[in-house]
Backbone bond lengths (Angstrom), bond angles and torsions (degrees), N, CA, C in turn:
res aa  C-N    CA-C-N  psi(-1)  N-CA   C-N-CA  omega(-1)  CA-C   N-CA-C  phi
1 X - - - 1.453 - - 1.530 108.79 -
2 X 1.226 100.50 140.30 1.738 104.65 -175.98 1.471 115.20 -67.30
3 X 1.403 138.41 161.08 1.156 125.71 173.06 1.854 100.04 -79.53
4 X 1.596 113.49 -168.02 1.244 105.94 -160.92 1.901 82.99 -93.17
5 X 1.538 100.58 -39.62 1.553 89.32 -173.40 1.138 111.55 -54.85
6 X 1.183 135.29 -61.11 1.157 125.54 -156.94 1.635 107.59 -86.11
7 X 1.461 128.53 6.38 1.412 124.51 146.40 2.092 110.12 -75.54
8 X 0.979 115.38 -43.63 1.903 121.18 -168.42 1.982 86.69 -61.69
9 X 1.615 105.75 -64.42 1.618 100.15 -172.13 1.489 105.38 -40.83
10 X 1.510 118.31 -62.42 1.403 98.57 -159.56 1.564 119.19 -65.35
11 X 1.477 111.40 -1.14 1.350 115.82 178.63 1.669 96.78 -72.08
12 X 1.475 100.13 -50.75 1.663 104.15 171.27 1.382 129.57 -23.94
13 X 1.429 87.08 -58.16 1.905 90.88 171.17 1.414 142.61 -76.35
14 X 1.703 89.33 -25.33 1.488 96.32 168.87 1.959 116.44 -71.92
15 X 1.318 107.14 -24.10 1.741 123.31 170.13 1.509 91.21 -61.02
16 X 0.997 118.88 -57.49 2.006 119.56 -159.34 1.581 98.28 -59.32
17 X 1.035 112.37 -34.28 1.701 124.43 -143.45 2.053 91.77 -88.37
18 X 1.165 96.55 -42.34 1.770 104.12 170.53 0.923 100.67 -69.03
19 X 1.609 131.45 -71.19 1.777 120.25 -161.06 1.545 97.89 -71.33
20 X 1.396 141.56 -4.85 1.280 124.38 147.11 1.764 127.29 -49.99
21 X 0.840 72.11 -52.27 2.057 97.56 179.74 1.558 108.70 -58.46
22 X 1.340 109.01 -40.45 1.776 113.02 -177.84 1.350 102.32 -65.31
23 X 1.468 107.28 -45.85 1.573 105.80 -163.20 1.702 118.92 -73.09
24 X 1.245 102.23 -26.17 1.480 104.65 170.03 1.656 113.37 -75.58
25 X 1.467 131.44 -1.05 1.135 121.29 -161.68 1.871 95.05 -110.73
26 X 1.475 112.85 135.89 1.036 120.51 -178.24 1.723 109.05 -102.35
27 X 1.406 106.19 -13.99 1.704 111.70 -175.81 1.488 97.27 -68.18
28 X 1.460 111.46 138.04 1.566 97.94 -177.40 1.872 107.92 -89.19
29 X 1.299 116.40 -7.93 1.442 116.84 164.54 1.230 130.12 -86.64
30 X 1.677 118.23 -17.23 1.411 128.47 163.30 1.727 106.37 -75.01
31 X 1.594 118.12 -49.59 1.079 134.24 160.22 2.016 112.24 -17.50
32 X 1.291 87.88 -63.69 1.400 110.07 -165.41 1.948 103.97 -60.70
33 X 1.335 94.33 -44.94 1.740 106.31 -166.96 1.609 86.89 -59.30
34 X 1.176 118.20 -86.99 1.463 145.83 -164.63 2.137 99.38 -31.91
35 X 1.080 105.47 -44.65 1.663 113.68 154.15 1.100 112.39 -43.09
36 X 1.110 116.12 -80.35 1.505 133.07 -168.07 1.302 110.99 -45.33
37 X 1.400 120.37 -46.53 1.241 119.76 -171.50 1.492 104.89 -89.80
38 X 1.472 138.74 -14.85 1.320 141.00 156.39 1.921 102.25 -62.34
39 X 1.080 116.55 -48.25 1.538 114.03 -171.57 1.570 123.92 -52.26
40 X 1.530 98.58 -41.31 1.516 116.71 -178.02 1.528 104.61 -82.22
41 X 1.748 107.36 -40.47 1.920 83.37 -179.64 1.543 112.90 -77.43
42 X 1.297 107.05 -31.18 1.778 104.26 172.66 1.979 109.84 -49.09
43 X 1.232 108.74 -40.91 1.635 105.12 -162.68 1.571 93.16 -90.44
44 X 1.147 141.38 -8.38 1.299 148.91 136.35 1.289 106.92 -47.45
45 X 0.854 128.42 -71.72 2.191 134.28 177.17 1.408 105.29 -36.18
46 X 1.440 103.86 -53.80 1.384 91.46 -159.95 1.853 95.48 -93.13
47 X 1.181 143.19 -4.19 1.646 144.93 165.45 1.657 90.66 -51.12
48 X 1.463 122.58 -33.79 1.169 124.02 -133.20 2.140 91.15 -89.90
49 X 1.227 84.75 -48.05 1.126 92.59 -170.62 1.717 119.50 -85.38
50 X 1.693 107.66 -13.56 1.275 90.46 -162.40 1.825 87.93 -95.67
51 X 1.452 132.52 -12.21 1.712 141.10 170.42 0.831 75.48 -76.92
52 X 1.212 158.78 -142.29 1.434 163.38 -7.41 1.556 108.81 -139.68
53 X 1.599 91.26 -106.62 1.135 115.76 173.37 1.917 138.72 -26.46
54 X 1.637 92.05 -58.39 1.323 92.72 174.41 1.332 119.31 -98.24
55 X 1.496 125.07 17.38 1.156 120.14 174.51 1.719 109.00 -91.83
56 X 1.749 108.13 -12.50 1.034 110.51 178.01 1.667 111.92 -66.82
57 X 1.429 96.02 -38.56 1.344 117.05 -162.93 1.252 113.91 -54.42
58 X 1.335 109.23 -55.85 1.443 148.50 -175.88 1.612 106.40 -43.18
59 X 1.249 97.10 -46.72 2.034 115.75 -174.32 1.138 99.97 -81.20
60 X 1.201 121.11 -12.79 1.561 116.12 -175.85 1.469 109.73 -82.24
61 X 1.395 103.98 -58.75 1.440 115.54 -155.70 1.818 113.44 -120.22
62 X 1.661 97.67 11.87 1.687 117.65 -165.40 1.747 114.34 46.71
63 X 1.384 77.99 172.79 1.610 100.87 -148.72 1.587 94.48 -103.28
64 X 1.781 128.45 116.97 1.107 117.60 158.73 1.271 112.03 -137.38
65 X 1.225 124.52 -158.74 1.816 128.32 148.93 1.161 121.67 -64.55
66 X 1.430 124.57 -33.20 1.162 122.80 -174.11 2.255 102.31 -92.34
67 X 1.432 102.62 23.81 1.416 85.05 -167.80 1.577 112.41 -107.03
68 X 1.375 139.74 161.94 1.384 123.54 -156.59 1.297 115.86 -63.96
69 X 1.808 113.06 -39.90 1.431 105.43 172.92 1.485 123.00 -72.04
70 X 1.520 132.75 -16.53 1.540 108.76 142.61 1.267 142.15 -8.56
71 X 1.997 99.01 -52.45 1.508 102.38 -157.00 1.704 95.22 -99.14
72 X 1.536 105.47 -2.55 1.497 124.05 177.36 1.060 106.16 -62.44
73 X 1.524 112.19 -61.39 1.328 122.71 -166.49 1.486 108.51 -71.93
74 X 1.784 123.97 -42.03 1.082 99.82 -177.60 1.858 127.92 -62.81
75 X 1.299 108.52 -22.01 0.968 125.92 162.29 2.005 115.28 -31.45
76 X 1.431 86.85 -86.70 1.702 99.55 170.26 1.549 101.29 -28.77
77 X 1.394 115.73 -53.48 1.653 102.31 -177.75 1.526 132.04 -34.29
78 X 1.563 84.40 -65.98 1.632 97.80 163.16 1.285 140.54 -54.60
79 X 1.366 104.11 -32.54 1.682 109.46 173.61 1.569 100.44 -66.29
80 X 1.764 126.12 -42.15 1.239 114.46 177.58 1.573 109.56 -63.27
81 X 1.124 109.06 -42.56 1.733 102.51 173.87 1.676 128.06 -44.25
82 X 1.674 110.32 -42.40 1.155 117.40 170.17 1.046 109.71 -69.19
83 X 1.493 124.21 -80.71 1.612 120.45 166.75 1.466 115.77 7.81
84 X 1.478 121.74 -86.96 0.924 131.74 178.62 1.906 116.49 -47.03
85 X 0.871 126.00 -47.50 1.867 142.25 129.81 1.620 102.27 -4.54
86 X 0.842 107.07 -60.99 1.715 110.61 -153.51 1.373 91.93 -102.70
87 X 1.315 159.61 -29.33 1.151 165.69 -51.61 2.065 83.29 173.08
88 X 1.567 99.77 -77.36 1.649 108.33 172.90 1.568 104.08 -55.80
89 X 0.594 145.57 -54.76 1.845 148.71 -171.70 1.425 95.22 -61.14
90 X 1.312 113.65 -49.52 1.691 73.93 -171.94 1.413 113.30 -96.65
91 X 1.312 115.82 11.43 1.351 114.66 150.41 1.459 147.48 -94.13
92 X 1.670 98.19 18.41 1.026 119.97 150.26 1.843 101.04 123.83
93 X 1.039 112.00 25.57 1.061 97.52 -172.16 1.862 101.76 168.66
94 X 1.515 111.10 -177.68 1.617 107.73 174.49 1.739 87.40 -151.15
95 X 1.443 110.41 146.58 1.383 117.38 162.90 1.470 116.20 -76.40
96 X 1.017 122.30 151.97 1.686 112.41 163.18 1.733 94.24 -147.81
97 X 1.263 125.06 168.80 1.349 127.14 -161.43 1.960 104.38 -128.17
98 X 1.369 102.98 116.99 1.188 121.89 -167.20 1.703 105.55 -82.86
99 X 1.245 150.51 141.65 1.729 131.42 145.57 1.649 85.60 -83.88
100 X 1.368 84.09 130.43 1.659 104.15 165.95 2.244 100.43 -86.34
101 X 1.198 103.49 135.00 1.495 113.78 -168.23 1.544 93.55 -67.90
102 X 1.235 114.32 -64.06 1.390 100.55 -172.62 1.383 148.54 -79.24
103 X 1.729 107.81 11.10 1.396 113.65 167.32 2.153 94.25 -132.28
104 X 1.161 89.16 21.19 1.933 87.31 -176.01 1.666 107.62 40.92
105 X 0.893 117.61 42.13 1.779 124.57 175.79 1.156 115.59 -95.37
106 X 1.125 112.28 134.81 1.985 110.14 168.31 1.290 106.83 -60.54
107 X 1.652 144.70 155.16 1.478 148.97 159.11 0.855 88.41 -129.90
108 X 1.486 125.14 142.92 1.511 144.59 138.15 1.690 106.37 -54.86
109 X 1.511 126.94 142.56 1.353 126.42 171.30 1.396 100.81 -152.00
110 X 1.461 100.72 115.85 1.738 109.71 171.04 1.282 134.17 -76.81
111 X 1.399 110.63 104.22 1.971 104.27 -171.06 1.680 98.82 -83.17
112 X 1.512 102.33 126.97 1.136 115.02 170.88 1.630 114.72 -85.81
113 X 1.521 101.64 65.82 1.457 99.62 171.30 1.475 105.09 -157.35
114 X 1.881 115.58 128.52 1.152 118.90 -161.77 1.754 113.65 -97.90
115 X 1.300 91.65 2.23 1.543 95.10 178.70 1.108 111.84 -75.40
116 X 1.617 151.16 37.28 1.071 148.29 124.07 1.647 127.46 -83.24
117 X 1.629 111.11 -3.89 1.249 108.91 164.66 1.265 120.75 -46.84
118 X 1.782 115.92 -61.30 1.546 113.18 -175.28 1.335 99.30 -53.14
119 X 0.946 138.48 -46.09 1.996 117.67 -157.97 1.383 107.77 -73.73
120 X 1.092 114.66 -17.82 1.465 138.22 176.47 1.163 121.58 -45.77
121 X 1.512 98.69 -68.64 1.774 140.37 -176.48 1.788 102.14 -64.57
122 X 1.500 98.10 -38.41 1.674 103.33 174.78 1.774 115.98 -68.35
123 X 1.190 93.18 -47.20 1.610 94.84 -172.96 1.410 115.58 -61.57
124 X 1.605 109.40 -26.89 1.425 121.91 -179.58 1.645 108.10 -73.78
125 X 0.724 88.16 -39.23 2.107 103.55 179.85 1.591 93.15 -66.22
126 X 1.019 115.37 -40.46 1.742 100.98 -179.86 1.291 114.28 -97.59
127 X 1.429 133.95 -26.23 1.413 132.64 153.21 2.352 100.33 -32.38
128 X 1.197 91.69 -59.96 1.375 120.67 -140.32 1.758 83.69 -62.17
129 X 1.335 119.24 -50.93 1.642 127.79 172.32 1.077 100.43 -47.48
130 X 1.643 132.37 -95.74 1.126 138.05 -158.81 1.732 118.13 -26.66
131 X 1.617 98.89 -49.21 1.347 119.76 -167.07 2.021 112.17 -76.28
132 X 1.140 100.10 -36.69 1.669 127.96 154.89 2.086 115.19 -36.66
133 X 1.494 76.96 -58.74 1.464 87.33 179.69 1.588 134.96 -75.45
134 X 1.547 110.81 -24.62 1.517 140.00 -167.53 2.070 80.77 -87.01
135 X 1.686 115.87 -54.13 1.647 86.51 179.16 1.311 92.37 -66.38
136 X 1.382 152.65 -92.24 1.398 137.74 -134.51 1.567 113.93 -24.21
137 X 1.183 112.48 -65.03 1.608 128.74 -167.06 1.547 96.69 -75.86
138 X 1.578 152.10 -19.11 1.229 134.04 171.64 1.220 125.77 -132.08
139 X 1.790 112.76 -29.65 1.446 98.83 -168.76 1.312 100.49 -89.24
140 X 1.611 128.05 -52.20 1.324 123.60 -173.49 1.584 121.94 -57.59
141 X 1.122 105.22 -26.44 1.664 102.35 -177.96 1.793 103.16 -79.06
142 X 1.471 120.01 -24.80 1.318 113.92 -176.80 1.321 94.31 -80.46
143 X 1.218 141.23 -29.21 1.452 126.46 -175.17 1.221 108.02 -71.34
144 X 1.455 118.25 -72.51 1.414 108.52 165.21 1.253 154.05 -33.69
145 X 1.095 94.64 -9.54 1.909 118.14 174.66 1.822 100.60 -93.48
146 X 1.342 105.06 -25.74 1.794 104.81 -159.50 1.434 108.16 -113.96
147 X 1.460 127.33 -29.68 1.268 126.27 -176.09 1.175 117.15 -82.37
148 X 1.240 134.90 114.78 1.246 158.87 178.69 1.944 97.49 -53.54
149 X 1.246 107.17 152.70 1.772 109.89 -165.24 1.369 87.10 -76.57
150 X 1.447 144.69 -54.97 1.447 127.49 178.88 1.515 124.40 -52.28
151 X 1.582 112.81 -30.30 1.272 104.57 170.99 1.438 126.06 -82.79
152 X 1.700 110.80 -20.66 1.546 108.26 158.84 1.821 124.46 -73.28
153 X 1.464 107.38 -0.68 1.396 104.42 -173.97 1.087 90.36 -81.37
154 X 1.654 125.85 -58.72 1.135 118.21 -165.28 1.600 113.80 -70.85
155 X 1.532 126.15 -17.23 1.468 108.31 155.89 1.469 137.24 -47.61
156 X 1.482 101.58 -32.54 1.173 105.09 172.25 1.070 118.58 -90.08
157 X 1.162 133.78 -13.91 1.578 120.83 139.19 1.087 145.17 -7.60
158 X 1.848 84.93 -60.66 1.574 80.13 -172.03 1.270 98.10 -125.58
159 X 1.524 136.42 23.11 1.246 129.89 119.88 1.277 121.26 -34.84
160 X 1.092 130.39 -57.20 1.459 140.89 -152.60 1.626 96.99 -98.26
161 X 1.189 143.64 17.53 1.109 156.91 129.08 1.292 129.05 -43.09
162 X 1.365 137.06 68.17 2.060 132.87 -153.33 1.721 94.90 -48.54
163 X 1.171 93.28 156.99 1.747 87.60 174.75 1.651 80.45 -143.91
164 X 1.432 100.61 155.19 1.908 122.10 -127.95 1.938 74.61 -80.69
């Protein structure tokens, strides 16, 4: 049985290996596929980790603000934030939220311009490093040091479980 690190990394690479593939594609419907299918295994990765994984963690060593999956989780935020970022761009556009002066209201307003995908795609690649690296150096090595071989069988269980 694989360890978990070196099962989550190679998930790692196969994620890198798609948003490689998007970025070389200039068709905006091949573009789109090659997304799509990076979006769902990334929000799969992180289903994986935020059920799973860090609840193990969490019981181990408790759960605070100051604790690594905090800065884990805020992380995951952002990647959904970009996602969704890159997600509007290549559908033609990105929302951003205006106060209109004369009723002080939020408006949604769509900029029809996709040249903020690449910077987009970058910031996510470095969200995606930083956050990459914090499991290498803490979560996987604490699991692996603590999970008993029956409790990693059954992690991978239900890792290896698609979630919709």
């Amino acid at each position: 049985m694989p360890d978990i690190a070196e099962f989550m990394n190679r998930d790692h690479h196969r994620l890198d290996a798609i948003l490689a593939d998007f970025r070389k594609r200039s068709d905006g419907e091949q573009a789109k596929r090659f997304f799509s299918q990076f979006e769902s295994g990334l929000q799969a990765h992180i289903a994986w980790e935020e059920e799973l994984l860090f609840p193990l963690f969490e019981e181990g060593i408790g759960r605070g603000e100051s604790a690594p999956t905090a800065a884990m989780r805020a992380e995951h935020q952002r990647m959904r934030e970009l996602l969704r970022s890159i997600r509007e761009g290549l559908d033609g556009g990105r929302k951003v939220y205006l106060r209109v002066p004369e009723t002080g209201r939020m408006q949604a307003v769509t900029i029809k311009d996709g040249s903020g995908v690449d910077a987009t795609v970058n910031e996510l690649q470095d969200v995606l490093l930083a956050h990459n690296h914090k499991e290498a150096q803490i979560l996987y090595p604490w699991l692996a040091r603590t999970l008993t071989e029956r409790e990693r069988a059954a992690l991978f269980g239900r890792i290896q479980t698609p979630h919709a």
